[in-house]
C-alpha angles and dihedrals in degrees: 000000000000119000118223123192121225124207102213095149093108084061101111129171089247092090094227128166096272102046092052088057089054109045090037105053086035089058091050099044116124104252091228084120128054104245129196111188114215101219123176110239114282094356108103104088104256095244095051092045084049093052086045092051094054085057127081093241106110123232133222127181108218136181096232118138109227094226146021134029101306081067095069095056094045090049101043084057102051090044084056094064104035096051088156104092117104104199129358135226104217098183096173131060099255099085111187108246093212093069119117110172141076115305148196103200122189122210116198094176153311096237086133079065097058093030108031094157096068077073095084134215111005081021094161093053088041089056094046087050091051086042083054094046102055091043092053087060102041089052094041104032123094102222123356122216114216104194074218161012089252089054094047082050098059094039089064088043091062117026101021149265092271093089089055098102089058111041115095118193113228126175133222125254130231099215107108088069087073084073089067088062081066103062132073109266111253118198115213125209088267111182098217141042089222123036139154108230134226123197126189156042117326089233115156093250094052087078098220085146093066091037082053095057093035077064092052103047088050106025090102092061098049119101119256124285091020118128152145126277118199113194117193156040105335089190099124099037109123126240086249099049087046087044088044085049097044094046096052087047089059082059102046124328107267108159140034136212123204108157116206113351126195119252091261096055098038090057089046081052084054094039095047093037121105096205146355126235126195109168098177130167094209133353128176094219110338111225086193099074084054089050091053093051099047086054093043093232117149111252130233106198148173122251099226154080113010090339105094085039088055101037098035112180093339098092145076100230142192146183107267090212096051112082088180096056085048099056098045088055092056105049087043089052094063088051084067121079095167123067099150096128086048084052097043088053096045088051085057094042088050094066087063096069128058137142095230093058081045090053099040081055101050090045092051088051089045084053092048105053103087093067092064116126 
């Protein structure tokens, strides 16, 4: 039986996008090849480390960082002495330089392309190394997997046509949302009895600056107690966006902070919320929209990048750039009070996504690669 090695080392306890696409397709992968999981020390969610365990996949905790230079170190060394594996499964974008043989390698996106100063300091080296990086891969790896045709797209933009023939475009799957059926319901202090909801990072691309202001502009024609509530890490807010917040709450309370939330509280946030809104600038699949669908909310949503490909007709949209637009869909959204026929077409988009197609797919490329010429 062949042994195929699996990078899970970008997997972390903070349930971000990524790690759900590991541990969920992993979790899902037909067990025809014999698998070991690479995971950092105390990082894999406990319920997800307990299901893998009940699996045959082997684990092995490693000390390999998920990202930058140090990585490739780490990972050249450990490949020197576990020289047994016959074909890897790389699911994230920072593919090991030191791999020579065959590979499956998975690209979520190139936002660092579009917005290399979230990157922080050095932003213009960080972005050549990413750049590197993905190149690397393209050129070494046996087949490449795009969550979408958006994805597929930019990866032509920027490194050539010439990967075309073997890039696949595979989406993302909903079904770790069932897990939440499963816990005890916990309420959180929310400020209003109807909100819209917002869930992620504050990422610059994330555009929270422009659904701020879109706030602003409407906030005086929303019914009372109707807000805004923001979940998630508000690290990269600026000291303007939290002022401008802070400011419109002394008038009349508009939006709402909550940080991180568990998973409990965060599905009592879905299953309370009148709407989500998801007013992106670029996205490489967008699990949002899929979030939005599984708790039948109406969804608010950019109309860019991979969006309008992922959430098809079932979704209220608007232009990113345009507070204005913004702001009038918004307003408008909360005149509504029936949205039957949104919800009727979400139920059938839905069926389109699953991990368990995701995963069928990724096994039958895996199959395939050594036929690779």
């Amino acid at each position: 039986m062949r042994h195929i090695l699996i990078d899970g080392t970008p997997v972390s306890r903070q349930m971000d996008g990524l790690t759900q696409y590991i541990l969920n397709v992993v979790l899902r992968l037909d067990m025809s090849f014999r698998y070991t999981l690479l995971l950092r020390p105390n990082q894999c969610p406990e319920r997800y480390l307990q299901k893998l365990k009940e699996t045959s996949i082997s684990i092995e905790e490693v000390d390999i960082s998920p990202i930058g230079p140090l990585r490739e170190f780490q990972f050249a060394r450990y490949m020197r002495s576990h020289a047994h594996f016959d074909a890897a499964f790389i699911p994230s974008n920072q593919y090991p330089l030191c791999l020579r043989i065959p590979t499956l390698y998975v690209l979520h996106d190139l936002i660092y392309e579009q917005f290399p100063e979230q990157l922080g300091c050095l932003s213009i080296l960080k972005r050549w190394y990413l750049h590197r990086i993905v190149r690397r891969g393209l050129c070494r790896a046996s087949q490449v997997v795009a969550v979408s045709n958006y994805t597929y797209q930019e990866i032509l933009k920027y490194h050539g046509e010439q990967f075309a023939e073997k890039i696949s475009v595979v989406y993302e799957g909903w079904e770790h949302l069932l897990e939440n059926q499963s816990f005890e319901e916990l309420s959180t202090n929310l400020d209003f009895k109807n909100y819209l909801l917002y869930v992620g990072s504050s990422r610059g691309h994330k555009n929270l600056a422009r659904l701020i202001s879109a706030m602003q502009q409407c906030y005086n024609m929303l019914p009372k107690d109707t807000g805004l509530v923001i979940v998630g890490n508000e690290q990269m807010f600026s000291m303007k966006e939290i002022e401008k917040i802070r400011k419109m709450n002394a008038l009349r309370k508009t939006v709402q902070l909550t940080g991180w939330l568990t998973d409990e509280k965060l599905a009592y946030c879905f299953r309370n919320a009148k709407g989500l809104i998801f007013p992106s600038l670029c996205e490489g699949f967008g699990i949002p929209v899929l979030e939005a669908y599984y708790y039948h909310l109406p969804l608010l949503l950019s109309n860019q990048s991979s969006l309008p490909e992922v959430a098809g007709d079932a979704a209220i949209y608007f232009s990113p750039t345009d507070v204005e637009d913004m702001a009038s869909v918004i307003s408008a959204f909360f005149e509504n009070n029936d949205y039957s026929e949104l919800i009727e077409k979400q139920d059938q988009r839905l069926k389109l996504y699953s991990w368990k197609k995701t995963a069928i797919k990724i096994t039958q490329i895996l199959q395939s690669i050594w036929d690779i010429k």
